[in-house]
C-alpha positions, -999 to 999 in steps of 0.1 A, spaced: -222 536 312 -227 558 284 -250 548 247 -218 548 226 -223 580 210 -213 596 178 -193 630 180 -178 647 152 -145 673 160 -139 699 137 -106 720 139 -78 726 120 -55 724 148 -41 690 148 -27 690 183 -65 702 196 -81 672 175 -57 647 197 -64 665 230 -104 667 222 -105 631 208 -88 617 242 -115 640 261 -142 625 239 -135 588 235 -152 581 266 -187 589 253 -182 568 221 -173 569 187 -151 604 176 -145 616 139 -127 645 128 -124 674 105 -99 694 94 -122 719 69 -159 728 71 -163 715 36 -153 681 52 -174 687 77 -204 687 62 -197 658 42 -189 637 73 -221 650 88 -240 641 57 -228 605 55 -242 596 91 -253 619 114 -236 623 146 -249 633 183 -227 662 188 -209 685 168 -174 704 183 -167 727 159 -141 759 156 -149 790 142 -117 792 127 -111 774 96 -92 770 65 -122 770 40 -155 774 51 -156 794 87 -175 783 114 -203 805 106 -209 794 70 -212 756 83 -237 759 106 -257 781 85 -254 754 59 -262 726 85 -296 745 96 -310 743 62 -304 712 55 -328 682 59 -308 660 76 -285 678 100 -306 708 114 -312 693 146 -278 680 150 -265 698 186 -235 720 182 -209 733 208 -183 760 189 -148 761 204 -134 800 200 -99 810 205 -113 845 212 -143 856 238 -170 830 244 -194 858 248 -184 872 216 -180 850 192 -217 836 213 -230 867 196 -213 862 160 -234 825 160 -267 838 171 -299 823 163 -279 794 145 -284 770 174 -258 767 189 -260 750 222 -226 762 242 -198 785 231 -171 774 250 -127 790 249 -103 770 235 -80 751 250 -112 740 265 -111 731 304 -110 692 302 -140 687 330 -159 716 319 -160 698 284 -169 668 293 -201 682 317 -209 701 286 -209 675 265 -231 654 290 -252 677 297 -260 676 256 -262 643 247 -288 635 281 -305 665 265 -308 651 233 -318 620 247 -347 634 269 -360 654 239 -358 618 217 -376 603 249 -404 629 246 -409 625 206 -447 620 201 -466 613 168 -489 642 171 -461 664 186 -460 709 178 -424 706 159 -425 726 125 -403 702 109 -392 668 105 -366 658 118 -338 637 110 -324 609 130 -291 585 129 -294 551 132 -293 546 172 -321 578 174 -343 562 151 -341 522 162 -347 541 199 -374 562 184 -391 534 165 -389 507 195 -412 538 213 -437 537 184 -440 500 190 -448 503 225 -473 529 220 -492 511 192 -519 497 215 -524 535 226 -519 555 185 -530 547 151 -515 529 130 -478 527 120 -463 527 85 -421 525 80 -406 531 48 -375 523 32 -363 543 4 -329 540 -15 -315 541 -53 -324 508 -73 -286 506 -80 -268 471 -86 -252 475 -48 -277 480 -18 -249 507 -2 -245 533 -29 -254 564 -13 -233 595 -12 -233 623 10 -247 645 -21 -273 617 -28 -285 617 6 -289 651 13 -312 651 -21 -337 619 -7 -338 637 30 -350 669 14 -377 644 -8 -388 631 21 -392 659 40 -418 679 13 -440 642 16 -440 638 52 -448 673 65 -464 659 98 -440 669 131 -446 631 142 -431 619 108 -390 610 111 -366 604 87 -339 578 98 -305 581 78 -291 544 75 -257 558 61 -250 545 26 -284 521 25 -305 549 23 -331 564 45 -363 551 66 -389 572 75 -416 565 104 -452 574 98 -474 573 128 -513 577 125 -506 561 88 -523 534 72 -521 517 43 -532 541 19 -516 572 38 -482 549 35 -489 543 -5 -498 583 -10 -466 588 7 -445 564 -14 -457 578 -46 -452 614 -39 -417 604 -32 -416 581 -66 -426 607 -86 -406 639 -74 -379 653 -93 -358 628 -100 -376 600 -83 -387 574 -107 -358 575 -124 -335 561 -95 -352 550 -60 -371 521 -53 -395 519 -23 -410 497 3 -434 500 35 -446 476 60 -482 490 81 -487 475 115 -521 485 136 -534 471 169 -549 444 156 -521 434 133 -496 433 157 -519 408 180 -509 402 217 -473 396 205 -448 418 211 -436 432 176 -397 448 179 -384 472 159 -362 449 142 -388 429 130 -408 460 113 -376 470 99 -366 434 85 -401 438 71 -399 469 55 -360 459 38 -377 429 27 -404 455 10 -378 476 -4 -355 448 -17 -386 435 -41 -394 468 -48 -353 472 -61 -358 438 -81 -385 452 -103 -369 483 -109 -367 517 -104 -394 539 -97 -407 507 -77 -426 499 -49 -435 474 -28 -456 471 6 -458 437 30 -487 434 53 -486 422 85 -510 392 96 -520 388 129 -502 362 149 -480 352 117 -462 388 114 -449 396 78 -463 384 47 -449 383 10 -440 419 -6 -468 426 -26 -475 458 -51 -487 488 -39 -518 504 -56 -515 536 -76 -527 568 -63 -566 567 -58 -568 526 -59 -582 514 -28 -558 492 -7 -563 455 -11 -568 461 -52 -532 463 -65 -528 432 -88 
């Protein structure tokens, strides 16, 4: 059985969103887009596995989104396949060097679609498989929620073997825990990625709570350096609040730890942090065979960990 994925349709056409939708439903969850303004926006708000996109559209063309997709933080990685109503080969050529994974004629063939798709989506997965802490990438990348939890459950099982592991939860100090926009997100990702420059490092986008962001090899104080940088960018004080949990080896003791766990930790960090305000943080230290303490202050830039009052 197939992960339920997420695949986003974009095409004007009504009658080829119905036909692609009832190809697609098999693999998971389908959304649709009518313009590449919409697009984007969709994209923005929680990243799916797969992109189907037309070249052809009322506002933006095909071109101009994926262009706008590879420079942005959170969707650059995002696999596309474009659906032309002229020559495959050609408009192949007119999308060149924009990543685009197959070029494929519309109507498309219904079988051919669907091993295309496949074919994607186990790629996707192998290349998620194969993520590594100290990996060559020149970017971070950006993940949607199933990636990351998959992603952070290897980091977990690795521990014994890497460094330690710092997660981070960063989102507006707003009254309501799911306030972020599309435009809002897009703005954090692009944050996060100038503070975590290491190919290992991966943002996860939790839709409107905000983003995570894994830090392997990071202890405590690499986790507050982090968390400040981002505090303190353009912007930052004046709306986010932040929190971390850092597990090691010896932390984590000869329990297993899951990734829900760290994460419960690291909301728990976050929602103190939001209670005292923006331009907060908070980090929660794990104890050996207890697992997460209290949310406690993080120290300022140069403090040594353990001294934050």
């Amino acid at each position: 059985m197939n992960p339920q994925y997420d695949l986003l349709i974009v095409d004007d056409d009504p009658t080829q969103i119905v036909v692609l939708g009832a190809m697609l439903r098999p693999f998971g969850q389908v959304r649709f887009a009518k313009r590449g303004a919409d697009a984007l926006r969709l994209a923005r708000q929680s990243i799916p596995d797969l992109m189907l996109l037309d070249l052809q559209l009322p506002d933006l063309d095909g071109v101009a989104v994926l262009a706008q997709m590879r420079r942005s933080p959170l969707l650059a990685d995002v696999p596309v396949v474009v659906l032309t109503g002229t020559d495959p080969v050609a408009a192949g050529r007119s999308v060149s060097g924009l990543g685009v994974a197959a070029c494929l004629p519309k109507p498309p063939d219904g079988p051919a679609l669907a091993a295309c798709v496949q074919a994607q989506l186990q790629l996707a997965l192998r290349r998620l498989a194969q993520h590594r802490p100290r990996g060559s990438g020149e970017q971070v990348s950006a993940f949607n929620r199933r990636s990351f939890d998959l992603l952070l459950a290897l980091a977990c099982q690795n521990l014994p073997h890497d460094g330690p592991l710092a997660l981070l939860r960063l989102a507006p100090a707003a009254a309501s825990p799911a306030c972020c926009d599309a435009a809002l997100l897009e703005r954090l990702a692009q944050a996060v990625r100038s503070a975590a420059r290491r190919p290992g490092d991966c943002i996860g986008h939790l839709g409107s709570e905000g983003l995570a962001l894994l830090l392997p090899d990071t202890d405590e104080h690499g986790a507050a350096c982090v968390t400040h940088q981002l505090l303190q960018g353009p912007g930052g004080a004046a709306e986010l609040a932040a929190g971390f949990v850092v597990l090691t080896a010896d932390a984590a003791g000869s329990g297993a730890v899951l990734p829900s766990m760290l994460m419960g930790a690291a909301e728990a960090a976050w929602q103190a942090a939001r209670a005292a305000g923006p331009g907060q943080a908070r980090q929660v230290v794990w104890h050996p065979g207890v697992g997460a303490g209290r949310p406690l202050p993080v120290p300022g830039p140069g403090v040594p960990p353990g001294d934050a009052v």
